[in-house]
N, CA, C and O atoms as a Tinker XYZ file with bonds, in Angstrom:
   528  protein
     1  N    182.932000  280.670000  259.355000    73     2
     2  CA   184.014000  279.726000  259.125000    64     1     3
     3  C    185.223000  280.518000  258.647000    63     2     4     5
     4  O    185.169000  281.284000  257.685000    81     3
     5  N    186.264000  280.305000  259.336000    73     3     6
     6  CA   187.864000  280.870000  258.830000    64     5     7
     7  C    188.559000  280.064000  258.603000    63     6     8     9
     8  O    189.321000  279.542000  259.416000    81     7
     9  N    188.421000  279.729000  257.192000    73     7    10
    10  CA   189.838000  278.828000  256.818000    64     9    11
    11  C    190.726000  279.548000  256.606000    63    10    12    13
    12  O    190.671000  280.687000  256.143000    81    11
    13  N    191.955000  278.732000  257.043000    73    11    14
    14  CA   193.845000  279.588000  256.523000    64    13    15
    15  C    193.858000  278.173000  255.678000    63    14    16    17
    16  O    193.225000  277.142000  255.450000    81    15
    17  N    195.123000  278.948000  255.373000    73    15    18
    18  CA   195.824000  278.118000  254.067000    64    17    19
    19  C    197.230000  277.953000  254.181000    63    18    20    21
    20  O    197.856000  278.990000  254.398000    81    19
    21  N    197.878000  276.891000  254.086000    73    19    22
    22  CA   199.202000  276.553000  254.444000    64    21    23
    23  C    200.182000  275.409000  254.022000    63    22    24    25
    24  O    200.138000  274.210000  254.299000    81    23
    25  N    200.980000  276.040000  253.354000    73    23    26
    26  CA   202.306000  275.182000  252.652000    64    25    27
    27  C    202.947000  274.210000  253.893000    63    26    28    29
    28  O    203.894000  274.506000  254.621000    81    27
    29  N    202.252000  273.128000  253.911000    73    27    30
    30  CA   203.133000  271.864000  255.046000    64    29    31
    31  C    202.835000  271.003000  254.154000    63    30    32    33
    32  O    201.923000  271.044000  253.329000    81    31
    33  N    203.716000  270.118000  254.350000    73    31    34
    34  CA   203.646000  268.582000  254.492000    64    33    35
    35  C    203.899000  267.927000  256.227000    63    34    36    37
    36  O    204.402000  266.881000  256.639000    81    35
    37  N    203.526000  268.639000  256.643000    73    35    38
    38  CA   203.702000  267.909000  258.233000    64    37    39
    39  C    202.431000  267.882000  258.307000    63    38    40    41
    40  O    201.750000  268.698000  258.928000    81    39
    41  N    202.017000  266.921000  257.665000    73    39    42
    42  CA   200.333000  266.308000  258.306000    64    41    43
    43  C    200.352000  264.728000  259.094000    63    42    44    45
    44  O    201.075000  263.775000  258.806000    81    43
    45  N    199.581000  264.793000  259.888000    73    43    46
    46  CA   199.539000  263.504000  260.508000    64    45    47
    47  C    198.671000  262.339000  259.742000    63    46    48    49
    48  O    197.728000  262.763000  259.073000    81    47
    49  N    198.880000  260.928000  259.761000    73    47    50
    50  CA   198.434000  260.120000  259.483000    64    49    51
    51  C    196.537000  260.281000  259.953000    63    50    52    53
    52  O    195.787000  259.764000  259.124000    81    51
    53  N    195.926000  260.875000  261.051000    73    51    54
    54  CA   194.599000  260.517000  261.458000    64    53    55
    55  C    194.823000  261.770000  260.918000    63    54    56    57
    56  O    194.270000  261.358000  259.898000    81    55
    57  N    195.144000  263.043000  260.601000    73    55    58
    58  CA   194.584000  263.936000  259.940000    64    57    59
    59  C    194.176000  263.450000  258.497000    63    58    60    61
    60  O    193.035000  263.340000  258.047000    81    59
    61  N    195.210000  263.223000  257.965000    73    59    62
    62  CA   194.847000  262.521000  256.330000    64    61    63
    63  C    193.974000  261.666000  256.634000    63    62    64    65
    64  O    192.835000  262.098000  256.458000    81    63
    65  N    194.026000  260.648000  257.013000    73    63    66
    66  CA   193.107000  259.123000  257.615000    64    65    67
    67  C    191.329000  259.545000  257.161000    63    66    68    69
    68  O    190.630000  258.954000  256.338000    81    67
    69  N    190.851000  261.091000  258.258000    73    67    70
    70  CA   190.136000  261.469000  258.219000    64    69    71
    71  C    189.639000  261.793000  257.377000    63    70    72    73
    72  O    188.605000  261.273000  256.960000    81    71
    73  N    190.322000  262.930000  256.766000    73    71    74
    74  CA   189.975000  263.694000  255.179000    64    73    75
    75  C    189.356000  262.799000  253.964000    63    74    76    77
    76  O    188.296000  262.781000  253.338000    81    75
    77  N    190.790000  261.937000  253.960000    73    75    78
    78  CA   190.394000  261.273000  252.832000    64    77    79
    79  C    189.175000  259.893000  252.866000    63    78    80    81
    80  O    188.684000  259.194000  251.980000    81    79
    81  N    189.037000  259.946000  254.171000    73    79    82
    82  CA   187.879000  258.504000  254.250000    64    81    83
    83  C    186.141000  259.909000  254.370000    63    82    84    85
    84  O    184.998000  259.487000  254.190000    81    83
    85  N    186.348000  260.960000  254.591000    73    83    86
    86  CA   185.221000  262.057000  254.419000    64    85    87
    87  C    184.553000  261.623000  253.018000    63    86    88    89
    88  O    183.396000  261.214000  252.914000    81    87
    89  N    185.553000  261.791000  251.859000    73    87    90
    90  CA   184.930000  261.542000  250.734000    64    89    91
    91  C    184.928000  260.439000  249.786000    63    90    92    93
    92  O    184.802000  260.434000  248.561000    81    91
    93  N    185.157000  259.166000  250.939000    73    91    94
    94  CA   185.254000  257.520000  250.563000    64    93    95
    95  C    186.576000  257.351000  249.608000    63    94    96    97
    96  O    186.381000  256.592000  248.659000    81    95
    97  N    187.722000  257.850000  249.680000    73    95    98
    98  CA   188.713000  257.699000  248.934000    64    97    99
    99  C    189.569000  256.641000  249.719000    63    98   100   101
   100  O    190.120000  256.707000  250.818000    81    99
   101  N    189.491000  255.596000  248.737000    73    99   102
   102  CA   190.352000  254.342000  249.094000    64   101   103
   103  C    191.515000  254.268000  249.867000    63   102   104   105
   104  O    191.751000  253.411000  250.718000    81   103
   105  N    192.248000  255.222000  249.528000    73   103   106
   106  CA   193.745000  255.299000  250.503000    64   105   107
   107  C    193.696000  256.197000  251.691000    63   106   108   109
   108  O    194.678000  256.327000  252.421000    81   107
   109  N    192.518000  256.849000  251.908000    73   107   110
   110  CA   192.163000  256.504000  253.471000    64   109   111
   111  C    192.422000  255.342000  254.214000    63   110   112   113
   112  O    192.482000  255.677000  255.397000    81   111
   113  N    192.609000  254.096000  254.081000    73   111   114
   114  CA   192.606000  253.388000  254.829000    64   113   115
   115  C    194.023000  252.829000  254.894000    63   114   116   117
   116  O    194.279000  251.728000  255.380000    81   115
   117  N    195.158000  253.869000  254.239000    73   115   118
   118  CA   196.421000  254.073000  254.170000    64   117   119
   119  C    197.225000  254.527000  254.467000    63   118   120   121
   120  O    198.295000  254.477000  253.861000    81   119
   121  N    196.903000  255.517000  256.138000    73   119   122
   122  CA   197.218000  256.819000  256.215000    64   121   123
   123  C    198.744000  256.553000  256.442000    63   122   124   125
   124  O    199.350000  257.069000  255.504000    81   123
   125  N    199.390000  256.098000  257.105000    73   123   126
   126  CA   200.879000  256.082000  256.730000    64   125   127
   127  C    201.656000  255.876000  255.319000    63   126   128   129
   128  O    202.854000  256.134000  255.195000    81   127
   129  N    201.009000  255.485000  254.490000    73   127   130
   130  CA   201.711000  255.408000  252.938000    64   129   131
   131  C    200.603000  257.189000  252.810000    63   130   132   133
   132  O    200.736000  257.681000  251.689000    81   131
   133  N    200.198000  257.556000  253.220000    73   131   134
   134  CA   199.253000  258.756000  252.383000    64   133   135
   135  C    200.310000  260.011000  253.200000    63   134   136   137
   136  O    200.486000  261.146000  252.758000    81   135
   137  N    200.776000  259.580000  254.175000    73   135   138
   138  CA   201.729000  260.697000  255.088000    64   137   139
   139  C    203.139000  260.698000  254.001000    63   138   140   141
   140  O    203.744000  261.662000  253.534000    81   139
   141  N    203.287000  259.773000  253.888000    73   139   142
   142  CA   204.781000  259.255000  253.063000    64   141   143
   143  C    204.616000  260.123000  251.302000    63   142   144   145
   144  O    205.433000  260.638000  250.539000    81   143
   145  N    203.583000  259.974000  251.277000    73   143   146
   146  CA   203.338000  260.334000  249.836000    64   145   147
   147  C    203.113000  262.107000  249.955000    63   146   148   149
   148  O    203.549000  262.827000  249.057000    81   147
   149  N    202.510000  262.590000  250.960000    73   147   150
   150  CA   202.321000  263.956000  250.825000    64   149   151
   151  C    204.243000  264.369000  251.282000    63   150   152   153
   152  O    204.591000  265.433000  250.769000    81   151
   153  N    204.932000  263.936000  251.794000    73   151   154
   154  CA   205.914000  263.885000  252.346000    64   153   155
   155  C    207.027000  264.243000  251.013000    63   154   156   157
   156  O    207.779000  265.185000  250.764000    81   155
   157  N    206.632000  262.786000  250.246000    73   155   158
   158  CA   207.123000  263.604000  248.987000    64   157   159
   159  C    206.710000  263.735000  247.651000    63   158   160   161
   160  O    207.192000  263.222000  246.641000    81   159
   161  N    205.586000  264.625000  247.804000    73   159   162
   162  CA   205.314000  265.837000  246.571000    64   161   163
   163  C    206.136000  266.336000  246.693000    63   162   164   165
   164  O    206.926000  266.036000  247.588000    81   163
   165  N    206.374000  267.471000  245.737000    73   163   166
   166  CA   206.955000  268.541000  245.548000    64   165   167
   167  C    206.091000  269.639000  246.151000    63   166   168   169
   168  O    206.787000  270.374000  246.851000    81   167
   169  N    205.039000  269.937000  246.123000    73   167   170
   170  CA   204.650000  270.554000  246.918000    64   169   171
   171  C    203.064000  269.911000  248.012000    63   170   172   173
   172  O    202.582000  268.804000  247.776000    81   171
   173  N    202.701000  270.492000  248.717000    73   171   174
   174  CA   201.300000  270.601000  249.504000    64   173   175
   175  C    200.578000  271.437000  249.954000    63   174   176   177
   176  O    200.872000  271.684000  251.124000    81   175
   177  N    199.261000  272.343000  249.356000    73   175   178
   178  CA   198.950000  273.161000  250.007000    64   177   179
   179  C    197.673000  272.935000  251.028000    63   178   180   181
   180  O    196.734000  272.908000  250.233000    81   179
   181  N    197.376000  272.840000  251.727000    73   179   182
   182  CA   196.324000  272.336000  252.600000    64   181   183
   183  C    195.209000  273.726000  253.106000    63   182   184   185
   184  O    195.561000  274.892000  253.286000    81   183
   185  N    194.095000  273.269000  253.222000    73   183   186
   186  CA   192.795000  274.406000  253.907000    64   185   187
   187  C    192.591000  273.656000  255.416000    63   186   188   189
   188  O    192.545000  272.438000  255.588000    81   187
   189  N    192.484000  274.671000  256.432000    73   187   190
   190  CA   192.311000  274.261000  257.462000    64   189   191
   191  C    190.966000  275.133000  258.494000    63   190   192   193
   192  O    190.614000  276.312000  258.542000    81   191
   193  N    190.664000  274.328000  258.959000    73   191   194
   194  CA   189.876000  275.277000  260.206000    64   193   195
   195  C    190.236000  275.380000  261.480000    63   194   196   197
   196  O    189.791000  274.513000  262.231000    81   195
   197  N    190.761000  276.012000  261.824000    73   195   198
   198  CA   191.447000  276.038000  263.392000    64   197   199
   199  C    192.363000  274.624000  263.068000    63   198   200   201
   200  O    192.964000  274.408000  262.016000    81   199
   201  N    192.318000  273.915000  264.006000    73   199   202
   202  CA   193.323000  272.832000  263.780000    64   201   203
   203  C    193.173000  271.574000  262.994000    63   202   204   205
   204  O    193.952000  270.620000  262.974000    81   203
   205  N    191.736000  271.761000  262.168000    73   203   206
   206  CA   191.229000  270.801000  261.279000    64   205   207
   207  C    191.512000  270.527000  260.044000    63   206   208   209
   208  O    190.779000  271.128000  259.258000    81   207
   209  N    192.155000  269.971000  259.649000    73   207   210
   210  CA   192.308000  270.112000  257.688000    64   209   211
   211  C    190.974000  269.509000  257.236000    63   210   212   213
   212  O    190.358000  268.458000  257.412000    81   211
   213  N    190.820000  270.623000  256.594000    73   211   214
   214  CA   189.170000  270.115000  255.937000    64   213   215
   215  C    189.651000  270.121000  254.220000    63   214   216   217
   216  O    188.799000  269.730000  253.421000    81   215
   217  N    191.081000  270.588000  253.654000    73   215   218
   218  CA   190.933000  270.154000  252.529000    64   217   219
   219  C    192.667000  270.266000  252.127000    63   218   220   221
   220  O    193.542000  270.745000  252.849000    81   219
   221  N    192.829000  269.682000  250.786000    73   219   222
   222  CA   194.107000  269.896000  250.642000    64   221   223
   223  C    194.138000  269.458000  248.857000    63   222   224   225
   224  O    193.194000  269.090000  248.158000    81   223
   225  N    195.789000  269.690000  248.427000    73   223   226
   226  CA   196.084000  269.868000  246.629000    64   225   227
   227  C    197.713000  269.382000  246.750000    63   226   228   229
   228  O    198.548000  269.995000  247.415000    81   227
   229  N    197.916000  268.450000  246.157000    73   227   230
   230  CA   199.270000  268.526000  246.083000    64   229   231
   231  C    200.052000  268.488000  244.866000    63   230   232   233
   232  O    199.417000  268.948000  243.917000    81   231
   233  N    200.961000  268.180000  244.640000    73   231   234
   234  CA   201.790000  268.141000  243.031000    64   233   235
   235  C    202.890000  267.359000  243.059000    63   234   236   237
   236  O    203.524000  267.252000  244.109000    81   235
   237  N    203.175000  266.871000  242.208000    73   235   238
   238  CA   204.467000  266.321000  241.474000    64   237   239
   239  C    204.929000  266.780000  240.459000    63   238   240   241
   240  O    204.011000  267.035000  239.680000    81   239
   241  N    206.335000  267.134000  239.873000    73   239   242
   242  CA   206.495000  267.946000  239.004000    64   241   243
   243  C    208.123000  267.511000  238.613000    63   242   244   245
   244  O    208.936000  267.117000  239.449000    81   243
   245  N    208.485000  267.731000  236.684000    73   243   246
   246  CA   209.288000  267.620000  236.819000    64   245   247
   247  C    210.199000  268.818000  236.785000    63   246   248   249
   248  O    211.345000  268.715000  236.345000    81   247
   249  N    209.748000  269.871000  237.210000    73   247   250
   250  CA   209.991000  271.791000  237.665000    64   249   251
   251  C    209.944000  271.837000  236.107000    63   250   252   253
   252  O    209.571000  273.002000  235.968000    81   251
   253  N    210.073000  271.352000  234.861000    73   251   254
   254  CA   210.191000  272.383000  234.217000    64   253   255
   255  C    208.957000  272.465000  233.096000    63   254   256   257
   256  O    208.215000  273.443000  232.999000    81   255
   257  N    208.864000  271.234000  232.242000    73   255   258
   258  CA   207.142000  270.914000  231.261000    64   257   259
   259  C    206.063000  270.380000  231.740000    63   258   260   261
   260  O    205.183000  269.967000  230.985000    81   259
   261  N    205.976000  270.311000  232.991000    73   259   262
   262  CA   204.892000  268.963000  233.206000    64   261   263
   263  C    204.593000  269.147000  235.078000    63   262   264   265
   264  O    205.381000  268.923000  235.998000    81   263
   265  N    203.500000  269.517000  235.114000    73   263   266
   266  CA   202.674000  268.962000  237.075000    64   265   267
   267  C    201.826000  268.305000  236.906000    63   266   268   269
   268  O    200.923000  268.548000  236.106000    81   267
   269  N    201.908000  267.269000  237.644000    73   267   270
   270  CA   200.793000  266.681000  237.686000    64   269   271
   271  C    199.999000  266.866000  239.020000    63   270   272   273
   272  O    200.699000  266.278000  239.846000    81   271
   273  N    198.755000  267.444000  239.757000    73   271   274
   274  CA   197.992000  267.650000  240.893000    64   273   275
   275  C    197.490000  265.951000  240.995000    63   274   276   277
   276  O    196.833000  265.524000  240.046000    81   275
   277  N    197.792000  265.061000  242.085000    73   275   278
   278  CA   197.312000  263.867000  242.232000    64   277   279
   279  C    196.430000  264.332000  242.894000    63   278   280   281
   280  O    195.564000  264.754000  242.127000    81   279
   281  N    196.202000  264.469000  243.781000    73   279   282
   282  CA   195.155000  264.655000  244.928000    64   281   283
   283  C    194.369000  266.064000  245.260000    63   282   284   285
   284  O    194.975000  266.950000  245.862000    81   283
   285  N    193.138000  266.225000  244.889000    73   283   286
   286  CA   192.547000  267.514000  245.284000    64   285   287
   287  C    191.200000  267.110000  245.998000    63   286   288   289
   288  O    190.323000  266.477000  245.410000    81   287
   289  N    191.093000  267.548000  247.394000    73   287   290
   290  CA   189.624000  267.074000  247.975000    64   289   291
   291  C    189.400000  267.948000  249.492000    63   290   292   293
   292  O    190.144000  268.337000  250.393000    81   291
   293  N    187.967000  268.002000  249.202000    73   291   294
   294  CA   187.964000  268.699000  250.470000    64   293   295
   295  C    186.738000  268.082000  251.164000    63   294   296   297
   296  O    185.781000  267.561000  250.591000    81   295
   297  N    187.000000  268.286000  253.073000    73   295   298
   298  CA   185.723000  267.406000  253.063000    64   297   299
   299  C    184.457000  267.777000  252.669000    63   298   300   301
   300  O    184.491000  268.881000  252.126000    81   299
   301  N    182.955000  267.126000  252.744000    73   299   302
   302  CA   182.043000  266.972000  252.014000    64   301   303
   303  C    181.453000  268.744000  252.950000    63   302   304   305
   304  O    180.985000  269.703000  252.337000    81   303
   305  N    181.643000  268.698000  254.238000    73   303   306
   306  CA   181.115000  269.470000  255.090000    64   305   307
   307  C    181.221000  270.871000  254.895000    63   306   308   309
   308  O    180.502000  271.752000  255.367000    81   307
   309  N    182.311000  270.984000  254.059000    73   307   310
   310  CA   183.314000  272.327000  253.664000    64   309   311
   311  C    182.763000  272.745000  252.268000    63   310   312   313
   312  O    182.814000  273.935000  251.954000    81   311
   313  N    182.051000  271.487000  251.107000    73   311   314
   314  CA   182.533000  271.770000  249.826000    64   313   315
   315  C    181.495000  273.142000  249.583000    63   314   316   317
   316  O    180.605000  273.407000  250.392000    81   315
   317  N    181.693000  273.779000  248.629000    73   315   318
   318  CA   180.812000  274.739000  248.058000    64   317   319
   319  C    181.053000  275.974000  248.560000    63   318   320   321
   320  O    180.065000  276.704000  248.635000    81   319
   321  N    181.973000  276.359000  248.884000    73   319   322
   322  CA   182.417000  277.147000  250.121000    64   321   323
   323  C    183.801000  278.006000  249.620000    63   322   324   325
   324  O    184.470000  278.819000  250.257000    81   323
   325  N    183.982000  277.465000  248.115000    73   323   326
   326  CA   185.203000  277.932000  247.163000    64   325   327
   327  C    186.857000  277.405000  247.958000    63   326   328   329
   328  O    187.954000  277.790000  247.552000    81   327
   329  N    186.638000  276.485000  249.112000    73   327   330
   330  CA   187.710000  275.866000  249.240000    64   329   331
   331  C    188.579000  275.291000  248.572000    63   330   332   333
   332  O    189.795000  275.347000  248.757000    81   331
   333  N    187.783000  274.472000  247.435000    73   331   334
   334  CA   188.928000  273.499000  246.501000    64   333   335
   335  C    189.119000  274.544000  245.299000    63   334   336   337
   336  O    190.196000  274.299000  244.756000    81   335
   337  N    188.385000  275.747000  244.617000    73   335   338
   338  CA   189.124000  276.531000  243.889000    64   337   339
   339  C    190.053000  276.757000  244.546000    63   338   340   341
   340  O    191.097000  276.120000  244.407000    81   339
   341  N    189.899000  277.781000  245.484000    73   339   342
   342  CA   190.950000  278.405000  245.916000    64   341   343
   343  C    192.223000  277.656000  245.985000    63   342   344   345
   344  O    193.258000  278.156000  245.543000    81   343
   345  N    192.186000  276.231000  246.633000    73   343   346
   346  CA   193.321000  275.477000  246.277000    64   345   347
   347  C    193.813000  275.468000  244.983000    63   346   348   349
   348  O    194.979000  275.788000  244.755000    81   347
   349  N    193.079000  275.148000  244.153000    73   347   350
   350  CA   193.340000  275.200000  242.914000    64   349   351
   351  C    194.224000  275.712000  242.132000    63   350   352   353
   352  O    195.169000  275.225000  241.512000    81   351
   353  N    193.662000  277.102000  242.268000    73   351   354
   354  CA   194.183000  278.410000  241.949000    64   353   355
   355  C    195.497000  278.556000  242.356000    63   354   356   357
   356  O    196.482000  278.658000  241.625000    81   355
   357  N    195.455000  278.559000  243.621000    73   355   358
   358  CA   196.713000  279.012000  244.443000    64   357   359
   359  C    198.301000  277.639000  243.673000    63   358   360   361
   360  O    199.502000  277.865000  243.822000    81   359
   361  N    197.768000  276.505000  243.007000    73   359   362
   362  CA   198.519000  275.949000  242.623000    64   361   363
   363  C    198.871000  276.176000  241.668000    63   362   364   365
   364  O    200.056000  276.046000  241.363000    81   363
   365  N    197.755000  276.691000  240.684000    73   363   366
   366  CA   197.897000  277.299000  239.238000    64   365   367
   367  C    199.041000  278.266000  239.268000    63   366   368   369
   368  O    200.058000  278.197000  238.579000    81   367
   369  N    198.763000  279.105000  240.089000    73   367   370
   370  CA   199.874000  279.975000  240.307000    64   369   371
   371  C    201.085000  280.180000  240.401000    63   370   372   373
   372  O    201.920000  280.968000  239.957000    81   371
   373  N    201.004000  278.902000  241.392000    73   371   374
   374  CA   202.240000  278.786000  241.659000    64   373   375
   375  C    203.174000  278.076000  240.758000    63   374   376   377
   376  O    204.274000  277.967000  241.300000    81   375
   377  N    203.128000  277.564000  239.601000    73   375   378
   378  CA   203.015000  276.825000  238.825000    64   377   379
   379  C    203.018000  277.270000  237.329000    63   378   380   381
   380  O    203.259000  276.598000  236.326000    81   379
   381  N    202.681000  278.608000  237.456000    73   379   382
   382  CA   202.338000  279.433000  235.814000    64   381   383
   383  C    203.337000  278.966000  234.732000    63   382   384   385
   384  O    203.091000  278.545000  233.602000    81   383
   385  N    204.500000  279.139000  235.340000    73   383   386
   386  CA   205.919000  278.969000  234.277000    64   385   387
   387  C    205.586000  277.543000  233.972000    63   386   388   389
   388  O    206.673000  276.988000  233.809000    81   387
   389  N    204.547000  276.609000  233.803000    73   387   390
   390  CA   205.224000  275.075000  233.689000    64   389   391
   391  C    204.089000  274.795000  232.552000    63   390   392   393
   392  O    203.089000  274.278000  233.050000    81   391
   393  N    203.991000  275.036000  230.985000    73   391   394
   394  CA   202.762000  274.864000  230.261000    64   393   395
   395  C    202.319000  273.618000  230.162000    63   394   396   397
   396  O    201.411000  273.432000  229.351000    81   395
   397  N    202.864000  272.381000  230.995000    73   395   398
   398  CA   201.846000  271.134000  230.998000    64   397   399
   399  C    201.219000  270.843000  232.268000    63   398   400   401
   400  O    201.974000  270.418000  233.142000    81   399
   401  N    199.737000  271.013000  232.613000    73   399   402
   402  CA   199.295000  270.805000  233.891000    64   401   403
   403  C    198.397000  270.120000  233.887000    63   402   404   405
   404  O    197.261000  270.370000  233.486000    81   403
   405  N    198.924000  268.898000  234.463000    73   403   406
   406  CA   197.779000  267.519000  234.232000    64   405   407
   407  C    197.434000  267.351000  235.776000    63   406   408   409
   408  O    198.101000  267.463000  236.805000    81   407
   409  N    195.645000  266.923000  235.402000    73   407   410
   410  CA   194.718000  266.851000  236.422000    64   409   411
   411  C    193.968000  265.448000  236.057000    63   410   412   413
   412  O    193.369000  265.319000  234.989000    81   411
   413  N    194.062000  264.256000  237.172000    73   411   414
   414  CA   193.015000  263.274000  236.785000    64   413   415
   415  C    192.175000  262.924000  237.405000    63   414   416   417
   416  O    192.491000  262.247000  238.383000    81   415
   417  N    190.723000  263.189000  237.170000    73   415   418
   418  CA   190.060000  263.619000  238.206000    64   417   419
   419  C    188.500000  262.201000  238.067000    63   418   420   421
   420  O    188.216000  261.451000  237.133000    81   419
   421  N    187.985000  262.343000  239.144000    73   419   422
   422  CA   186.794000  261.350000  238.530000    64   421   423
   423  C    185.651000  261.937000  237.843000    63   422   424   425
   424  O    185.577000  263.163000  237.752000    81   423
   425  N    184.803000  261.222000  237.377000    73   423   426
   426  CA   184.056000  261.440000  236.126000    64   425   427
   427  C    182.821000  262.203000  236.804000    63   426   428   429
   428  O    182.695000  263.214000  236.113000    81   427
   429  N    182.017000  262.223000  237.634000    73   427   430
   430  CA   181.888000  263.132000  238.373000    64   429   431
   431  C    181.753000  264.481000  238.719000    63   430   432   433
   432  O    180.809000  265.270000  238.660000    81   431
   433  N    183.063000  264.574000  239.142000    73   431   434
   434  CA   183.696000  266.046000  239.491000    64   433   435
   435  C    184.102000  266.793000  238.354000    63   434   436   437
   436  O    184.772000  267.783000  238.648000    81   435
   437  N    183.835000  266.560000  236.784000    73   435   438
   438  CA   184.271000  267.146000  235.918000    64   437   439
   439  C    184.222000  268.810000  235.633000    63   438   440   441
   440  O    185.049000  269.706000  235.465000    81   439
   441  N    182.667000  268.674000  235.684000    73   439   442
   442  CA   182.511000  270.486000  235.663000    64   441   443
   443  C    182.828000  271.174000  236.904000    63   442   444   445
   444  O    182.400000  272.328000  236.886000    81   443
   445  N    183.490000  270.829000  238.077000    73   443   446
   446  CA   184.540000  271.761000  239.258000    64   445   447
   447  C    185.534000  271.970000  238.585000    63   446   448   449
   448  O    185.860000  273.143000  238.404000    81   447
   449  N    186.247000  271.003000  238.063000    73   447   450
   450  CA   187.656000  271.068000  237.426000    64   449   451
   451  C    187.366000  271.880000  235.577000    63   450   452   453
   452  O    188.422000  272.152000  235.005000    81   451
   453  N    186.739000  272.035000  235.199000    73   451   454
   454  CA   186.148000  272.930000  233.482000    64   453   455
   455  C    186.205000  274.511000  234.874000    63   454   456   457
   456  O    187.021000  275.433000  234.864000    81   455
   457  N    185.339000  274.350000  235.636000    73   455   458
   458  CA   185.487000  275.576000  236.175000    64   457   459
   459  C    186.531000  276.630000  237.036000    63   458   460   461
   460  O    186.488000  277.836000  237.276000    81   459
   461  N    187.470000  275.555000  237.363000    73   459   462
   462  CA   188.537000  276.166000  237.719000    64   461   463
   463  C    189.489000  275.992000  236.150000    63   462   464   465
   464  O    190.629000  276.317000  236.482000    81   463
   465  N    189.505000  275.716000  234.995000    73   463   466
   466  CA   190.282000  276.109000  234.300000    64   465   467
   467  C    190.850000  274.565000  233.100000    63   466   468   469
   468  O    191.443000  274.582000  232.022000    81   467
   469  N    190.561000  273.937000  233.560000    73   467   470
   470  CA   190.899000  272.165000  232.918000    64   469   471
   471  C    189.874000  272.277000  232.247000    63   470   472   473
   472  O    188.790000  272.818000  232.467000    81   471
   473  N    190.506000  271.438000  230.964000    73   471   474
   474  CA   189.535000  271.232000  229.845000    64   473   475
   475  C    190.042000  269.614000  229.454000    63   474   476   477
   476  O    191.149000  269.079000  229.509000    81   475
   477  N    188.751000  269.134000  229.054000    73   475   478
   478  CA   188.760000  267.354000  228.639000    64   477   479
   479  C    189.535000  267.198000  227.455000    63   478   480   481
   480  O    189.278000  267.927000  226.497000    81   479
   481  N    190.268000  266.518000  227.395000    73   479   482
   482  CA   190.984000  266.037000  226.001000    64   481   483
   483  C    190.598000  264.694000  225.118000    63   482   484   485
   484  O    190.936000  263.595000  225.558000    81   483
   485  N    189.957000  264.790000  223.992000    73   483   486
   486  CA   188.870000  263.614000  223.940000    64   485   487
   487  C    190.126000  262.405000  223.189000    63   486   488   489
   488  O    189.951000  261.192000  223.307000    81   487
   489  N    191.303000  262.968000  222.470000    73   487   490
   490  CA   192.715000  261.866000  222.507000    64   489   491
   491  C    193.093000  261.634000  223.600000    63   490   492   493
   492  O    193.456000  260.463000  223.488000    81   491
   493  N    193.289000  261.951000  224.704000    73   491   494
   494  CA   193.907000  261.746000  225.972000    64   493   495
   495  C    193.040000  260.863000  227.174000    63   494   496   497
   496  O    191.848000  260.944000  227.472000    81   495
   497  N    193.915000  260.160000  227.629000    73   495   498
   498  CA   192.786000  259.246000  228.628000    64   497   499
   499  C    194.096000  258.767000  229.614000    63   498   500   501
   500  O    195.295000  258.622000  229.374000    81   499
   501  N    193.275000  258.596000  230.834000    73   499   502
   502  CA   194.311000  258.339000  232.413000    64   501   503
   503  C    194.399000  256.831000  231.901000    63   502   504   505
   504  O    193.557000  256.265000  231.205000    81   503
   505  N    195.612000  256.287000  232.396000    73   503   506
   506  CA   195.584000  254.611000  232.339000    64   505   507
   507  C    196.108000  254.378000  233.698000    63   506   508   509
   508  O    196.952000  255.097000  234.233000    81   507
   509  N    195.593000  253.390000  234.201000    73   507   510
   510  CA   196.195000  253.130000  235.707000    64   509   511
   511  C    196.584000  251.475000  236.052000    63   510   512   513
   512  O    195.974000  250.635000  235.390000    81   511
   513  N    197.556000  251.012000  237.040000    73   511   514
   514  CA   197.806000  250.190000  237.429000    64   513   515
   515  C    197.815000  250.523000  238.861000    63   514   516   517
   516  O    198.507000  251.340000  239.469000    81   515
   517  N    196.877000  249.698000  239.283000    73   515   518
   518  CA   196.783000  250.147000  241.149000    64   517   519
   519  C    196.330000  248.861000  241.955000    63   518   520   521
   520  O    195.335000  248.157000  241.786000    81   519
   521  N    197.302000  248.770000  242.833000    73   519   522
   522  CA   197.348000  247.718000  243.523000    64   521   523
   523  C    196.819000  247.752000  245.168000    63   522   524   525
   524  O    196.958000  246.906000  246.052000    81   523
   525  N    196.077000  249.253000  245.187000    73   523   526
   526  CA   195.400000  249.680000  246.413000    64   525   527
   527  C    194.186000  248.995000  246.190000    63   526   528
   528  O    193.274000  249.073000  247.012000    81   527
């Protein structure tokens, strides 16, 4: 397997469509608001296989205290394979200068995210209003 790695937001709606219904994520079934939204992050880095996106990381940021990574997933077929570190990472990076880096992740997936570098905050908790 050769994944590349690549700074777009030119993803298609059945590319996202796909990805994100791989690992039952609700706004799969959104892919034009999910095109619109990778459209505008601030950034997107995506994993691909030949012409497949099998995973992707994006951000919002206000450039100077604060990113927030909404979306990190790769499909199920790919995982274990150091795809979603490597995303990870490559965001960390890119990103070093900004000392607030918020990740909200499901309950779950906790020890991927302790292992790439996130730690639980037992004052801190996600609150959401979602109308998906």
């Amino acid at each position: 397997m050769a994944i590349t790695y690549s700074w777009t937001k030119d993803l298609s709606p059945e590319e996202l469509e796909k990805l994100f219904l791989s690992v039952n994520w609700e706004s799969g079934n959104y892919p034009q608001k999910l095109q619109k939204a990778m459209f505008n992050s601030h950034k997107v880095y995506s994993a691909w296989d030949g012409t497949t996106l099998v995973g992707l990381i994006n951000s919002m940021t206000d450039t100077v205290l604060t990113v927030y990574f909404q979306y990190l997933l790769v499909h199920p077929a790919y995982q274990g394979h150091g795809i979603g570190k490597k995303l990870v990472d490559t965001m960390l990076d890119t990103y070093s200068d900004i000392p607030r880096k918020i990740l909200i992740s499901m309950n779950e997936k906790v020890e991927f995210y302790k292992h790439c570098g996130f730690t639980h905050h037992a004052d801190k908790a996600p609150m959401f209003v979602s109308t998906l």
